[in-house]
C-alpha positions as CSV (number, residue, x, y, z in Angstrom):
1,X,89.8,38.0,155.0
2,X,92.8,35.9,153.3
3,X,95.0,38.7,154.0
4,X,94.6,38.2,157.8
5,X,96.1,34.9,157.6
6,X,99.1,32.8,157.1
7,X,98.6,29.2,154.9
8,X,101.3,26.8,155.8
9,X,101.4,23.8,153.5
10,X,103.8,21.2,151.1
11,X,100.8,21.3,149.0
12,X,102.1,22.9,145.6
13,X,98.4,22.9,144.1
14,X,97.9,25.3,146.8
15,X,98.0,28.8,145.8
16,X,99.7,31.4,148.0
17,X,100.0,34.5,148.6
18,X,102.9,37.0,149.9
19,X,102.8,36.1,153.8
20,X,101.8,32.5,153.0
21,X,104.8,29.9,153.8
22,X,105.1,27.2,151.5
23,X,107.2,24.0,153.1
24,X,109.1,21.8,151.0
25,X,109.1,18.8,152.8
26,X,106.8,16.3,154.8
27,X,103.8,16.8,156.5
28,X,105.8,16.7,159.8
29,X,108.1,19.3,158.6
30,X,104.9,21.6,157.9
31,X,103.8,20.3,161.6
32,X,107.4,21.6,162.9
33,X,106.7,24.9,161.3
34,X,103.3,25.8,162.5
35,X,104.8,25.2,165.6
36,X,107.4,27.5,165.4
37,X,105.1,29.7,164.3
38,X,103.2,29.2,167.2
39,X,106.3,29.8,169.7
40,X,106.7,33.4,168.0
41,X,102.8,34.5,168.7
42,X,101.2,33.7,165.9
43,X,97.4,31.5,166.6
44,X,95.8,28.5,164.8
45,X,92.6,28.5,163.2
46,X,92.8,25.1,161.2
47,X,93.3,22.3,163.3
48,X,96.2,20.4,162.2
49,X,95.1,17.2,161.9
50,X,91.5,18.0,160.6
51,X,89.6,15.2,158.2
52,X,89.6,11.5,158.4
53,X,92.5,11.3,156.2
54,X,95.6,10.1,158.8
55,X,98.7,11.3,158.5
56,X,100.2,8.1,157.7
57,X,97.8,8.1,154.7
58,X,98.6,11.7,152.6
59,X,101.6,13.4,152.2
60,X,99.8,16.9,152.1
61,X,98.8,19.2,155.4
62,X,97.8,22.6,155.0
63,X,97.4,24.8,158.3
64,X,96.0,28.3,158.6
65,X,97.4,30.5,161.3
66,X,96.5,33.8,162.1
67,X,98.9,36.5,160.2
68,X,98.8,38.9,163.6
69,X,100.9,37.8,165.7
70,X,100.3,38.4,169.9
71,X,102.9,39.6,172.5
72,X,102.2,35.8,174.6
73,X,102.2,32.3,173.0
74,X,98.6,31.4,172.5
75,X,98.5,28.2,174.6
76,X,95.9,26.2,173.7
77,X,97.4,26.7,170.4
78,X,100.8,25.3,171.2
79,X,98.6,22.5,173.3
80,X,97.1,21.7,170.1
81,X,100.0,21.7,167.4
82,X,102.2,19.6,169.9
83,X,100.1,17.1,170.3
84,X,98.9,16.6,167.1
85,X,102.7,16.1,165.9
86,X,103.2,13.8,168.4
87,X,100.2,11.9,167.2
88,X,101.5,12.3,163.5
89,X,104.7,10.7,164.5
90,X,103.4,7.7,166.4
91,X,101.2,7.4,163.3
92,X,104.0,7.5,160.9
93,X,106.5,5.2,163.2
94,X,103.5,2.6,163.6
95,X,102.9,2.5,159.2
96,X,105.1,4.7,157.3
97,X,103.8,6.7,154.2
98,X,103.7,4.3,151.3
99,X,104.6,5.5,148.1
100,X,102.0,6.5,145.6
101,X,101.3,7.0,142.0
102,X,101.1,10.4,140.8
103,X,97.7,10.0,140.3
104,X,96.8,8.9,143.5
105,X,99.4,12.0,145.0
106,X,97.1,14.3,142.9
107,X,93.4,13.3,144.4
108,X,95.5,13.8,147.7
109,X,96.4,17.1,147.0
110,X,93.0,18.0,145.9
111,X,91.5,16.6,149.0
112,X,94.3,18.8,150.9
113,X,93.4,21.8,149.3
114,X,89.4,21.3,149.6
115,X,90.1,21.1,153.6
116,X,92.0,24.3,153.3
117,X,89.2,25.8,151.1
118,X,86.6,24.9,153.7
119,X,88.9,26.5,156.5
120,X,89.5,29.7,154.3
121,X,85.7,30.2,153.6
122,X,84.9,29.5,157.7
123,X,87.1,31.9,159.4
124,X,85.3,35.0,161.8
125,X,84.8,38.3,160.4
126,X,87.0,39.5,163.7
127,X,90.3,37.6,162.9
């Protein structure tokens, strides 16, 4: 099943495989990509702004994507991924990321990568 999708993320606990992207930036600039992503056919399966942790509040986002990629942009897709970098930017213009002790940056990633996990271990038989 993990080789029918594509993991987007700035997480670096995260581990990838071949067609997996790996972003080395913020959690808008993983945002930007799965949009881009979504312009050239490819489909989310993660929602982007999943969990009750706020964009404003982690510096990790991983988003799964289907690897197949369609002949038409999947628009609810593109519906979803815009808005919820819109609402990630409003979030981060309103209170900026603070900066956080290693520590802290690690239970962050954790938390990052058991949200991925759950989305990995959920996905249809037929994707």
């Amino acid at each position: 099943m993990r080789n029918r999708v594509i993991v987007v993320t700035n997480n670096g606990s995260v581990e990838l495989l071949e067609q997996d992207i790996f972003v080395a930036g913020t959690l808008l600039d993983v945002l930007r990509r799965c949009r881009d992503l979504v312009h050239q056919g490819h489909q989310l399966i993660s929602h982007p702004l999943v969990s009750s942790v706020k964009p404003n509040e982690t510096p990790y986002k991983s988003v799964v994507l289907t690897k197949q990629r369609s002949a038409q942009i999947d628009f609810r897709s593109l519906s979803i991924i815009e808005a919820s970098l819109h609402t990630a930017e409003r979030m981060l213009r309103e209170r900026p990321l603070q900066k956080y002790p290693e520590r802290i940056l690690q239970d962050f990633q954790f938390i990052d990568r058991d949200l991925l996990e759950s989305a990995l271990s959920s996905i249809p038989l037929y994707i």
